[in-house]
Backbone and ligand atoms as CSV (ligand in chain L), in Angstrom:
chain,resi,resn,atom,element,x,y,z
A,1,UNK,N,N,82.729,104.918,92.693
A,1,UNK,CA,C,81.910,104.091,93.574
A,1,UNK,C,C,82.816,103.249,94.478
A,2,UNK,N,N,82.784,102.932,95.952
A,2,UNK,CA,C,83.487,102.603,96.794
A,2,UNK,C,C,82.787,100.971,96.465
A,3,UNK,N,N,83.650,100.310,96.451
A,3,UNK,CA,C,83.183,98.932,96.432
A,3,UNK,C,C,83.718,98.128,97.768
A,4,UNK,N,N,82.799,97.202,98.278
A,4,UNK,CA,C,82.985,96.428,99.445
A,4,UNK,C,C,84.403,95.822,99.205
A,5,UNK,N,N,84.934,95.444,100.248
A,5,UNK,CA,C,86.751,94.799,100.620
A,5,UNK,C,C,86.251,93.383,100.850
A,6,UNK,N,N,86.900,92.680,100.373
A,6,UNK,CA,C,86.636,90.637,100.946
A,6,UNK,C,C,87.647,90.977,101.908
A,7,UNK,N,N,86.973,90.088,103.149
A,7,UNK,CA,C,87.900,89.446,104.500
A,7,UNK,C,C,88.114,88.808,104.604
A,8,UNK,N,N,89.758,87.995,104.760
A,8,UNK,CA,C,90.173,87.059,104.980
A,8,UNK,C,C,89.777,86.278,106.266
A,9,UNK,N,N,89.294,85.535,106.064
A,9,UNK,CA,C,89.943,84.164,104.840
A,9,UNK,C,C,88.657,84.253,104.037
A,10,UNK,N,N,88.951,83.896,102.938
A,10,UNK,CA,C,87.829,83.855,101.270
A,10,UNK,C,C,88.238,83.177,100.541
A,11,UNK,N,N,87.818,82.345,99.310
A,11,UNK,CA,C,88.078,81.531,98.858
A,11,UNK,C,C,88.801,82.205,97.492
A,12,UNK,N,N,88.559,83.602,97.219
A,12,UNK,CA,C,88.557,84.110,96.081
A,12,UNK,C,C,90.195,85.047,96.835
A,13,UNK,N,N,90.613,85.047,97.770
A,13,UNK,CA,C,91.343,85.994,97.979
A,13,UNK,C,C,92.497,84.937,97.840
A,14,UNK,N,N,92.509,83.477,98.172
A,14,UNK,CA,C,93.310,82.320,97.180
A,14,UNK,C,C,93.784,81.421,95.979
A,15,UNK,N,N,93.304,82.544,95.003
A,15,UNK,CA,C,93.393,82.049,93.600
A,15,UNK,C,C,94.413,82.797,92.852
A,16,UNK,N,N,94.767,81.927,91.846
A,16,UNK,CA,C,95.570,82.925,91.025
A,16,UNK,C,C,94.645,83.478,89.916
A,17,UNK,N,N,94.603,84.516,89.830
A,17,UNK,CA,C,93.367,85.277,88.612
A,17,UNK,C,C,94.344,85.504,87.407
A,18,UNK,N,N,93.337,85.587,86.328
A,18,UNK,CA,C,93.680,85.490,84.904
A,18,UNK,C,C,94.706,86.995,84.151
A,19,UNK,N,N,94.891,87.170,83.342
A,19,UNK,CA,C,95.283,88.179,82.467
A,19,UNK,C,C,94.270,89.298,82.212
A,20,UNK,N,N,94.411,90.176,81.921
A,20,UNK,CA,C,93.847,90.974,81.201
A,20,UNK,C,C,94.030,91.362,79.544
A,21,UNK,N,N,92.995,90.702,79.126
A,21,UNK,CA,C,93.526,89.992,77.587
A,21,UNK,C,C,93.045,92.077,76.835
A,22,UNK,N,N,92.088,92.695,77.228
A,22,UNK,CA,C,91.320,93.638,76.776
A,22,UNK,C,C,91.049,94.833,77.836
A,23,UNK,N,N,91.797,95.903,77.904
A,23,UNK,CA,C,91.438,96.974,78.657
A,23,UNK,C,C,90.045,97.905,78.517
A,24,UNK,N,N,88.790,97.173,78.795
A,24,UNK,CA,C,87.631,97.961,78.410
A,24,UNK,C,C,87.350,98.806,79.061
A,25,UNK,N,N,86.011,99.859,78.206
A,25,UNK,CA,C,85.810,100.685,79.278
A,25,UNK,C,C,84.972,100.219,80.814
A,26,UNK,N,N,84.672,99.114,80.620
A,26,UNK,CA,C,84.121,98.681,81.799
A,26,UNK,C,C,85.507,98.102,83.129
A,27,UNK,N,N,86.464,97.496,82.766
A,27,UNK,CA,C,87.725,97.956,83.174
A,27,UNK,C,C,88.699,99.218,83.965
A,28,UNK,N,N,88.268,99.828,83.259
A,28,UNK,CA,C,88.817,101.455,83.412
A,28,UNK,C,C,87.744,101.789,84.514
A,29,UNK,N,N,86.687,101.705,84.601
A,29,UNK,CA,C,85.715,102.335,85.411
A,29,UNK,C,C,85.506,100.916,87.087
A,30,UNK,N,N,86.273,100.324,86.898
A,30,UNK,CA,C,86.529,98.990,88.124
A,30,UNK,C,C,87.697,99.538,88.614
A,31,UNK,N,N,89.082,99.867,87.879
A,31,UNK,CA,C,89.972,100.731,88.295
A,31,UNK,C,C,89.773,101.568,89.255
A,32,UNK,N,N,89.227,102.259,88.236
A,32,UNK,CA,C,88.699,104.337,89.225
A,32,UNK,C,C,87.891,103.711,90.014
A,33,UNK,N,N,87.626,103.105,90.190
A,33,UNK,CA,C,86.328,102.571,91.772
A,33,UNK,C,C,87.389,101.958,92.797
A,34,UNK,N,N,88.393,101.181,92.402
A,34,UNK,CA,C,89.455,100.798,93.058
A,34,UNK,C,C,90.249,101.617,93.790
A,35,UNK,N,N,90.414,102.735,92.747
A,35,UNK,CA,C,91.184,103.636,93.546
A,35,UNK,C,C,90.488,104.041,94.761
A,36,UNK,N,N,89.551,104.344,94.192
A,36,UNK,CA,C,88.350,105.295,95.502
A,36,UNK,C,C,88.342,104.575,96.366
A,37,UNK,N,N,87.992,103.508,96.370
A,37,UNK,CA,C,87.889,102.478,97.086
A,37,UNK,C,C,89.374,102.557,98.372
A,38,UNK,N,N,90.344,102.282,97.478
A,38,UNK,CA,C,91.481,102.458,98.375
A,38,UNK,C,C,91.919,103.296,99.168
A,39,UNK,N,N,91.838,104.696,98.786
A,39,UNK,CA,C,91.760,105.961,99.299
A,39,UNK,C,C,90.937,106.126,100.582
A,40,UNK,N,N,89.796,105.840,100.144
A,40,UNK,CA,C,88.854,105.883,101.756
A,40,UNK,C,C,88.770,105.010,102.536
A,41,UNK,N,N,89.207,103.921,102.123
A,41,UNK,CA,C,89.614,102.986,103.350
A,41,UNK,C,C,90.757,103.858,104.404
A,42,UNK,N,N,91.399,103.961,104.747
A,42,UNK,CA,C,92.123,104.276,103.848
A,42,UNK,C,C,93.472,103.551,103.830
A,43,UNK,N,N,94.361,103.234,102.456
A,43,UNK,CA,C,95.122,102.415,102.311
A,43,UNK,C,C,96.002,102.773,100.976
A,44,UNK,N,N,97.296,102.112,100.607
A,44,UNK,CA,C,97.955,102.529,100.049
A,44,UNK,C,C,98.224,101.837,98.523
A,45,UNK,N,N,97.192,100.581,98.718
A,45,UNK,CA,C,97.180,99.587,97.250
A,45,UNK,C,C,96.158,99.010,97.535
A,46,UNK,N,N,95.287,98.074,96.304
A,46,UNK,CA,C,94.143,97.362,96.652
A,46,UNK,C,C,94.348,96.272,95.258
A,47,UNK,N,N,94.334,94.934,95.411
A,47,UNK,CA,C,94.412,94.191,94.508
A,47,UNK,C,C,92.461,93.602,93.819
A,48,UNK,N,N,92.888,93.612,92.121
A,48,UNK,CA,C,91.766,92.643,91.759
A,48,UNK,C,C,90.660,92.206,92.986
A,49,UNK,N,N,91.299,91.179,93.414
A,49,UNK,CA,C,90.331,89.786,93.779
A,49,UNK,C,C,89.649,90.417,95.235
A,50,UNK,N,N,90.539,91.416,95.846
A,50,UNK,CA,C,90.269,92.018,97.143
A,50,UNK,C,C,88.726,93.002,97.289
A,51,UNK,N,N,88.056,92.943,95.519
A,51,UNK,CA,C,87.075,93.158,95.526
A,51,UNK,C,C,85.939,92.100,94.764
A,52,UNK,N,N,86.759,91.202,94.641
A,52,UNK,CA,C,85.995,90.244,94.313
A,52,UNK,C,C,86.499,89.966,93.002
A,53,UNK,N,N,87.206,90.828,91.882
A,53,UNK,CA,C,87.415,91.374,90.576
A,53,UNK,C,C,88.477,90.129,90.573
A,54,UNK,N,N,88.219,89.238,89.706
A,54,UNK,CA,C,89.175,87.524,89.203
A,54,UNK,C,C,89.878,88.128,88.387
A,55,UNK,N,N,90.646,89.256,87.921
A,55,UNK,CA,C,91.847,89.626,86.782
A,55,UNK,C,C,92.664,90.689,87.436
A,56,UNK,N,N,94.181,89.975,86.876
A,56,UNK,CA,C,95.284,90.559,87.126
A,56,UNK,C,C,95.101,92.393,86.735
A,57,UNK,N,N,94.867,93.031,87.779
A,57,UNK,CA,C,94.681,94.593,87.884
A,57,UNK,C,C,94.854,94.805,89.506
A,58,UNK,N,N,95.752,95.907,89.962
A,58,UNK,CA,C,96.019,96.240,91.109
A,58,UNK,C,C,96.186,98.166,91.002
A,59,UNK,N,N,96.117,98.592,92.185
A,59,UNK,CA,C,95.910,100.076,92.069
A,59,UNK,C,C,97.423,100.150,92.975
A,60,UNK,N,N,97.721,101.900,93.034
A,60,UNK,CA,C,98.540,101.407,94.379
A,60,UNK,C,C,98.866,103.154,94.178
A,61,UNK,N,N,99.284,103.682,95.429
A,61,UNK,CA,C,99.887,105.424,95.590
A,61,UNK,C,C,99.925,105.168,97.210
A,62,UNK,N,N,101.643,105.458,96.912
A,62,UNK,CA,C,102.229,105.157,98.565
A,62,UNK,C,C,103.095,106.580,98.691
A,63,UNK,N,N,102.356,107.418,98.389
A,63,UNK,CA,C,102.788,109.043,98.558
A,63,UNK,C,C,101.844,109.108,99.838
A,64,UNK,N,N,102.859,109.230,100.969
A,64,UNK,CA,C,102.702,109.512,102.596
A,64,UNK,C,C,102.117,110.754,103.004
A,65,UNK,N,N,103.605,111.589,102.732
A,65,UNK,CA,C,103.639,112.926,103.151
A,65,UNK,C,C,102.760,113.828,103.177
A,66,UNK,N,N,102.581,114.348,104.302
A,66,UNK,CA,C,101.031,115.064,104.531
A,66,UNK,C,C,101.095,116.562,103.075
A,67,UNK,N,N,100.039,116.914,102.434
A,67,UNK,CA,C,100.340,117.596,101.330
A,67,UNK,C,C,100.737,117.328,100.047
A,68,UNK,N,N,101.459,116.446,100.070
A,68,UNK,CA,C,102.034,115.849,98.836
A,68,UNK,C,C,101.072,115.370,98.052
A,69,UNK,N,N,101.574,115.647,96.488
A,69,UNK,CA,C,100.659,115.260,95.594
A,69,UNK,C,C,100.272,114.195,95.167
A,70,UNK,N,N,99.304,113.331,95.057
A,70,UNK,CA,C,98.728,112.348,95.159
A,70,UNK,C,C,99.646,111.540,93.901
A,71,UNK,N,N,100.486,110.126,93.520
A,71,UNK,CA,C,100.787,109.514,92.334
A,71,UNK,C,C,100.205,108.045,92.369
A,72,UNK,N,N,98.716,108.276,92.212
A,72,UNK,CA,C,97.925,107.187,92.093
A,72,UNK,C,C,98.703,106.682,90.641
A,73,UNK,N,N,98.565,104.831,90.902
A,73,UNK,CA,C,99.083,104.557,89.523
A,73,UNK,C,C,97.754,102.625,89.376
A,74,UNK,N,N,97.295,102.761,88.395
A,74,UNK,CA,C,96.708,101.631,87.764
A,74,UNK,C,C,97.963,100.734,86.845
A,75,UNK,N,N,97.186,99.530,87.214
A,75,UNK,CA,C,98.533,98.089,86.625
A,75,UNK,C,C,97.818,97.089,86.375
A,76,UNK,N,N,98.277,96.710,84.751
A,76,UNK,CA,C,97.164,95.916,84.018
A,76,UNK,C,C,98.218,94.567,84.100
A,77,UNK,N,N,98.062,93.412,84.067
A,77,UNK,CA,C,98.945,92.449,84.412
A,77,UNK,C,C,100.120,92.775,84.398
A,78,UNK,N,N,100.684,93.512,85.982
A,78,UNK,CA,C,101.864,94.024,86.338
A,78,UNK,C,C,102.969,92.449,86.807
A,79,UNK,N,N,104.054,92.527,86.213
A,79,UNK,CA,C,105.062,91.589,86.364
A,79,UNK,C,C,106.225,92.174,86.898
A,80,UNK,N,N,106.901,90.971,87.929
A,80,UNK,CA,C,107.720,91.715,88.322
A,80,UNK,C,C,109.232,91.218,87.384
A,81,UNK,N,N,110.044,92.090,86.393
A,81,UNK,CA,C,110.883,91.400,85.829
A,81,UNK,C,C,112.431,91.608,86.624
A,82,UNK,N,N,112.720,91.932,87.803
A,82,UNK,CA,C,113.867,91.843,87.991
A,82,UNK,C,C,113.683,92.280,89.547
A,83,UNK,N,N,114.449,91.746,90.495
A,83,UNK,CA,C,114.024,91.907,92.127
A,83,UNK,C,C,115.587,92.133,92.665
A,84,UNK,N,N,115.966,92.708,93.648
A,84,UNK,CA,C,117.375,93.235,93.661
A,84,UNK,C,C,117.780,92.044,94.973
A,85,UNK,N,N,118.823,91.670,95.239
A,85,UNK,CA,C,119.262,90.722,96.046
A,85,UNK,C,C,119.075,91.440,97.640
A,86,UNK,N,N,118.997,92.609,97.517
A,86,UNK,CA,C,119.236,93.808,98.879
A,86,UNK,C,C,117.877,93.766,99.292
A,87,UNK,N,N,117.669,93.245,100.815
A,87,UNK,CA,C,116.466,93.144,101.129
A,87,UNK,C,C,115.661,94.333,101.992
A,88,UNK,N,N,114.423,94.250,102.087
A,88,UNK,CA,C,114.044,95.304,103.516
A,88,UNK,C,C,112.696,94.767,103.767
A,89,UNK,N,N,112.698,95.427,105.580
A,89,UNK,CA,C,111.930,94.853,106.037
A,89,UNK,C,C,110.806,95.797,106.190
A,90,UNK,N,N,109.454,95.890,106.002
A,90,UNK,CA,C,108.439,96.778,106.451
A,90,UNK,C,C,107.564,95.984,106.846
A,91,UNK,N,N,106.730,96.694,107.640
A,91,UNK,CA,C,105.746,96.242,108.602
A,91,UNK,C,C,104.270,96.786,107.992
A,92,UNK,N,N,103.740,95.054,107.494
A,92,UNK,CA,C,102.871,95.178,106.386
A,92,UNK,C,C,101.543,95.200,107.091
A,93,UNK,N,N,100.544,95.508,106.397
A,93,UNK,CA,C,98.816,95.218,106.850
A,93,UNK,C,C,98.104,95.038,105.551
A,94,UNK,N,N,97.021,94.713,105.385
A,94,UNK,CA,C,95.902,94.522,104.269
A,94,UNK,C,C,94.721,94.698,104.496
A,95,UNK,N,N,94.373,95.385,103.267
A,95,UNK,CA,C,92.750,95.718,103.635
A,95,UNK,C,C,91.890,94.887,103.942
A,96,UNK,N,N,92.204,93.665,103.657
A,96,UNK,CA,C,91.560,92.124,103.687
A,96,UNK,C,C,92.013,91.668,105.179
A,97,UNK,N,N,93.293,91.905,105.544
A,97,UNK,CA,C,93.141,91.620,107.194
A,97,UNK,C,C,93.441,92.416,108.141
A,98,UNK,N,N,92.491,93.501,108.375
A,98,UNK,CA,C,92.163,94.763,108.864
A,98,UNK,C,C,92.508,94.916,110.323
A,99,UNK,N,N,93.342,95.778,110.749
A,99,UNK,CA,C,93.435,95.754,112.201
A,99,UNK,C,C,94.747,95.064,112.594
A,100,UNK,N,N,95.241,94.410,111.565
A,100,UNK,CA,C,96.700,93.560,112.175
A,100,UNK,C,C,97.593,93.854,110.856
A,101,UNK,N,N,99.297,93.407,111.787
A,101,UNK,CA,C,100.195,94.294,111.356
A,101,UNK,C,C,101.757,92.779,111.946
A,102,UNK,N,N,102.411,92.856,110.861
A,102,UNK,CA,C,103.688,91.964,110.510
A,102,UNK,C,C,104.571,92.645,109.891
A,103,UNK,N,N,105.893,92.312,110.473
A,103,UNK,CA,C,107.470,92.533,109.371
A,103,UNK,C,C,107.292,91.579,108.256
A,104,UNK,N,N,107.402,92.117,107.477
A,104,UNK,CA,C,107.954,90.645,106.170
A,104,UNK,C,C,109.088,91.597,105.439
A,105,UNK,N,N,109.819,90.201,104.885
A,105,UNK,CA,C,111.238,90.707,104.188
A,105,UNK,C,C,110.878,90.323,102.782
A,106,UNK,N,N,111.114,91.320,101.941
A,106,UNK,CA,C,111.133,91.300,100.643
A,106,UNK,C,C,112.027,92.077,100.083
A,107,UNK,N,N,112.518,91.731,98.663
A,107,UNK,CA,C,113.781,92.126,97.692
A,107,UNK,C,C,113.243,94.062,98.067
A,108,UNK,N,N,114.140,94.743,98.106
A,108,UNK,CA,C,114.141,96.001,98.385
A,108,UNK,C,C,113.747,96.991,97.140
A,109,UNK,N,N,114.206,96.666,96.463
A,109,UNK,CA,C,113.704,96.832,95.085
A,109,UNK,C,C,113.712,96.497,93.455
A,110,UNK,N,N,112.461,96.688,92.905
A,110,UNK,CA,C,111.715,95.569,91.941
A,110,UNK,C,C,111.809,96.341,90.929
A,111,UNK,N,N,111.949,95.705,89.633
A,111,UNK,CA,C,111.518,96.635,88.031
A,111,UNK,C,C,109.957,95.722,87.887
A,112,UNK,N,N,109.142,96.580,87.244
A,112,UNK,CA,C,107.842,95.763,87.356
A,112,UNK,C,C,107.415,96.768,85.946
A,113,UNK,N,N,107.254,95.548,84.922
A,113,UNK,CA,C,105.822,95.807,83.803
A,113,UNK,C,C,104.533,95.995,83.563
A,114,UNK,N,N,103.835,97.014,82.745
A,114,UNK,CA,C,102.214,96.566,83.322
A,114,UNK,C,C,101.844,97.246,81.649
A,115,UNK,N,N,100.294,97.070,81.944
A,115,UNK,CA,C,100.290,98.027,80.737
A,115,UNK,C,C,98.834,99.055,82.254
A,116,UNK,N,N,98.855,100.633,81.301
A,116,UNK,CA,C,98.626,101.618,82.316
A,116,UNK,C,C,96.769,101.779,81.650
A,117,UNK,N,N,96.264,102.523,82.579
A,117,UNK,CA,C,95.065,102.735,82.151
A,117,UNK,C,C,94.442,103.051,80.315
A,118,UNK,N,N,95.623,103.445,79.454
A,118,UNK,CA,C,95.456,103.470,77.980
A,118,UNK,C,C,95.692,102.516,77.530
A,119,UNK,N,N,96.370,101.375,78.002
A,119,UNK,CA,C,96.860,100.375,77.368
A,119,UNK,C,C,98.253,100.111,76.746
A,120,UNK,N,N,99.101,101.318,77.387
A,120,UNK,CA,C,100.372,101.402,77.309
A,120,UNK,C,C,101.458,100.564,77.974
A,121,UNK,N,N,102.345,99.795,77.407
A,121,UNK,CA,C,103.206,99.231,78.234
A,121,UNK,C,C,104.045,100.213,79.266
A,122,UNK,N,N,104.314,99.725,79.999
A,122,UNK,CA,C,104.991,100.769,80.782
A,122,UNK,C,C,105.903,99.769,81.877
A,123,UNK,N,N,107.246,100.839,82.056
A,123,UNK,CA,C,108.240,99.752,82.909
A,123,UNK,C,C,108.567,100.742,83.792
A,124,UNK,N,N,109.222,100.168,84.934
A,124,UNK,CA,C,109.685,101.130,86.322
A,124,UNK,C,C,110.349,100.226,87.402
A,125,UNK,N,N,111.203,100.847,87.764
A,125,UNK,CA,C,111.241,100.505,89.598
A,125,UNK,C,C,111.075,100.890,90.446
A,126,UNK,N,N,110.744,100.399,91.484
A,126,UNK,CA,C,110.226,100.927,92.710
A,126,UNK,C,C,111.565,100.578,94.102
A,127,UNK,N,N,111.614,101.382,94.931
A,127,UNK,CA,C,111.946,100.937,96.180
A,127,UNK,C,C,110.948,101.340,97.372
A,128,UNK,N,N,112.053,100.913,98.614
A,128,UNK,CA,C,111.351,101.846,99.499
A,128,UNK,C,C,110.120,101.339,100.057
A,129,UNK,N,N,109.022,101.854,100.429
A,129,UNK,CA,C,107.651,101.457,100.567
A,129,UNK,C,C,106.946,101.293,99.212
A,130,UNK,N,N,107.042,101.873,98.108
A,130,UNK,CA,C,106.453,101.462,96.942
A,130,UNK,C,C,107.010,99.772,96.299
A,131,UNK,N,N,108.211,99.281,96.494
A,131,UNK,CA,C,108.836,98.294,96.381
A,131,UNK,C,C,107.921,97.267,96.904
A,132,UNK,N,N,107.742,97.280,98.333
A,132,UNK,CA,C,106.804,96.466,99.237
A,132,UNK,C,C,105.435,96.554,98.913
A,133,UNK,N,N,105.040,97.757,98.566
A,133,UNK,CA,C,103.250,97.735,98.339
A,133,UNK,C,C,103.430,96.925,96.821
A,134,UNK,N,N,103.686,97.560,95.793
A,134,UNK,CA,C,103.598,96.695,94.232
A,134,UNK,C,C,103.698,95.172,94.761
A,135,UNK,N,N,104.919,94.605,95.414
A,135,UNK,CA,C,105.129,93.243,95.173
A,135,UNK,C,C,103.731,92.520,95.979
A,136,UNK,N,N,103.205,93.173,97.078
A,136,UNK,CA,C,102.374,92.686,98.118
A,136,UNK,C,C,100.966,92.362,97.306
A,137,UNK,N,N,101.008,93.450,96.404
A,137,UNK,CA,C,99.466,93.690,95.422
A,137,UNK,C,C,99.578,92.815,94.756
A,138,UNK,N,N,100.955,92.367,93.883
A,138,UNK,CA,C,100.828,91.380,93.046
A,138,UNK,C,C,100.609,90.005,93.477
A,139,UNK,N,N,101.501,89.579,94.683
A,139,UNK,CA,C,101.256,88.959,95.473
A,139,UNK,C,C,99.771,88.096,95.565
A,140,UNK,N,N,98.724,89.205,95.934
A,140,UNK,CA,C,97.231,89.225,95.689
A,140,UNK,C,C,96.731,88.160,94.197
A,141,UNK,N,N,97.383,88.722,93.243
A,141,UNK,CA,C,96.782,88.163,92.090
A,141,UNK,C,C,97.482,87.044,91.609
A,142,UNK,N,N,98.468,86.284,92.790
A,142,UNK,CA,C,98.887,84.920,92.805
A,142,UNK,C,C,97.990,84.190,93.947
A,143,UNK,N,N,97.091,84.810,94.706
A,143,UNK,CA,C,96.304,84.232,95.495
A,143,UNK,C,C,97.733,84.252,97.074
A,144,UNK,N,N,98.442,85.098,97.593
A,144,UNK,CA,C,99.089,85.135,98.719
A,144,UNK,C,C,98.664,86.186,99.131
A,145,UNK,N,N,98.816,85.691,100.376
A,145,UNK,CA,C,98.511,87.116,101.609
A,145,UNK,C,C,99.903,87.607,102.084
A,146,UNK,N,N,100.218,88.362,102.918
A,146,UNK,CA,C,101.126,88.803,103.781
A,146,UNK,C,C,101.281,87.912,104.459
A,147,UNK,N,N,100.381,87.416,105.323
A,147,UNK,CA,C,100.592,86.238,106.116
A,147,UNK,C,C,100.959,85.361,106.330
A,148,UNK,N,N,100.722,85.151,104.203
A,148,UNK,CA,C,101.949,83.688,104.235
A,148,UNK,C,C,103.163,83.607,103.887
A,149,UNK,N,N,103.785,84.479,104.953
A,149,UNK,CA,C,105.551,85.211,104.653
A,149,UNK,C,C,105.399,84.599,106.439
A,150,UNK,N,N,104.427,84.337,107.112
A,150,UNK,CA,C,105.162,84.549,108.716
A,150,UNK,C,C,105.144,82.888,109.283
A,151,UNK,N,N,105.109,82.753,110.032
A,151,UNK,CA,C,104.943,81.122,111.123
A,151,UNK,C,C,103.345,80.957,110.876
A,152,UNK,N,N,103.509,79.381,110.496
A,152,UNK,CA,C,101.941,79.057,110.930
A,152,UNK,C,C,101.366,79.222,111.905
A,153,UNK,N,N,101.983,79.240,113.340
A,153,UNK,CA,C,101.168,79.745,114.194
A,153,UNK,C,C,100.752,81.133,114.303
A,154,UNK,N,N,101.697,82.071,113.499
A,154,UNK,CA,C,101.477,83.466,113.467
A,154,UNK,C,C,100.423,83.792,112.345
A,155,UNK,N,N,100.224,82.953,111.729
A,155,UNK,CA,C,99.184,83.228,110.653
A,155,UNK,C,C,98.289,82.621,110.613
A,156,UNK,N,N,97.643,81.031,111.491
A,156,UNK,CA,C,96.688,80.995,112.259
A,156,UNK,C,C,95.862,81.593,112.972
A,157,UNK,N,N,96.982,82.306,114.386
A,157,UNK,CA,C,96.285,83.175,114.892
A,157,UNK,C,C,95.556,84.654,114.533
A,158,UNK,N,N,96.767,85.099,113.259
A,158,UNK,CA,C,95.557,86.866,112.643
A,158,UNK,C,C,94.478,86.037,111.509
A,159,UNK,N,N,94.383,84.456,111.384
A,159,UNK,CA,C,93.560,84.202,110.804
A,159,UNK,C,C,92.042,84.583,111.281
A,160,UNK,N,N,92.513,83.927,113.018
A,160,UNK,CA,C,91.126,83.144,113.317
A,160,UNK,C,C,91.148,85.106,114.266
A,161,UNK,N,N,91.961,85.831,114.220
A,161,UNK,CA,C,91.236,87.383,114.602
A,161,UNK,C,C,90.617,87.866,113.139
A,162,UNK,N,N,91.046,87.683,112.281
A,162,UNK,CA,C,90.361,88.131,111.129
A,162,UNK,C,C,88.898,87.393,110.738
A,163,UNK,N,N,88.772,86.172,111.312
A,163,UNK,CA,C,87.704,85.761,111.082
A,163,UNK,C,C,86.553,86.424,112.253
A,164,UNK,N,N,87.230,86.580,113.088
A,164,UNK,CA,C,86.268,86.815,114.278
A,164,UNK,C,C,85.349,88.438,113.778
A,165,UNK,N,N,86.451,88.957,113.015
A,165,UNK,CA,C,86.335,90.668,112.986
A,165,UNK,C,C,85.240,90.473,111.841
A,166,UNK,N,N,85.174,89.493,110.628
A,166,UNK,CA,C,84.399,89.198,109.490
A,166,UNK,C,C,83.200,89.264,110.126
A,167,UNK,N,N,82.994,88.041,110.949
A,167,UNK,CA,C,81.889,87.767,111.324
A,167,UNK,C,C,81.234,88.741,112.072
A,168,UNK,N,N,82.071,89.725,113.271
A,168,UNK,CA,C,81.424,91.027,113.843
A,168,UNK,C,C,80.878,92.143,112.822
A,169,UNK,N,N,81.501,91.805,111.862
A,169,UNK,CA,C,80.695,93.091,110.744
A,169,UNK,C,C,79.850,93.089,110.303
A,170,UNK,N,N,79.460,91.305,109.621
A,170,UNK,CA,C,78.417,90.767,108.973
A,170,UNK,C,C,77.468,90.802,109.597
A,171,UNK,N,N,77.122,90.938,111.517
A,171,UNK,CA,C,76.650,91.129,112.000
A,171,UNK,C,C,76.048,92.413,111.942
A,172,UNK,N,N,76.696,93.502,112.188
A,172,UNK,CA,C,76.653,94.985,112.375
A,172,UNK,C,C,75.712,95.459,111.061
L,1,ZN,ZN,ZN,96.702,93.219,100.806
């Protein structure tokens, strides 16, 4: 089931959300809607709160390449335990502020914990564009946007376009 995206600015897309004390099956089935969700937007990660969902859970598959096999991955309070001093820059967007697009610099690459859709711990690193999407998602479930990596005036202004675009939809 495709579930609606919150648009920034929201009150819920600024919080820090809780743990995931219990992987239920009602859990697992918010996941797989997440994914879907992400996919047909279409986009490459989707955090918790970005559907309204208040607990640390983020989706994410940043497999580009036209053909390539899909490595959707679910992350149950994903942590990041180690960030590399070597930075890079990509040019970020969010499903939450749709239509606009920023450089931000972040550690190039991350080891990050989670436990996986069984309830398995599981550890990894990422670089690259997966480096940037994980940290950006988690990001999410500290209550930060992308945005608040740039100038206040630069994040004023895709505020008050993101608000404008909210309100044209709510309309529609
Ligand atoms: Zn985002």
């Amino acid at each position: 089931m495709i579930r609606p995206i919150l648009i920034h600015p929201d009150p819920r897309l600024k919080k820090v959300v809780d743990p995931v004390s219990d992987i239920t099956d009602e859990l697992r089935a918010v996941a797989d809607d997440m994914l879907e969700t992400m996919y047909d937007a279409p986009g490459i990660g989707l955090a918790g709160p970005q559907i309204g969902l208040m607990s640390r859970l983020i989706v994410l598959d940043c497999v580009k390449e036209e053909g390539a096999a899909p490595r959707p991955l679910i992350m149950f309070n994903p942590e990041i335990i180690a960030s590399s001093d070597e930075k890079s820059v990509y040019e970020e967007g969010c499903l939450s502020i749709p239509e606009q697009y920023a450089e931000v610099t972040r550690p190039a690459e991350v080891t990050v914990t989670w436990m996986d859709r069984d309830g398995n711990a599981r550890e990894d690193s990422f670089d690259g564009l997966w480096a940037t999407c994980v940290q950006h998602e988690i990001d999410h479930l500290n209550g930060k946007l992308f945005i608040d990596y740039l100038s206040p005036m630069k994040r004023q202004m895709m505020t008050r376009k993101s608000q404008k675009l909210k309100r044209e939809r709510a309309r529609a």
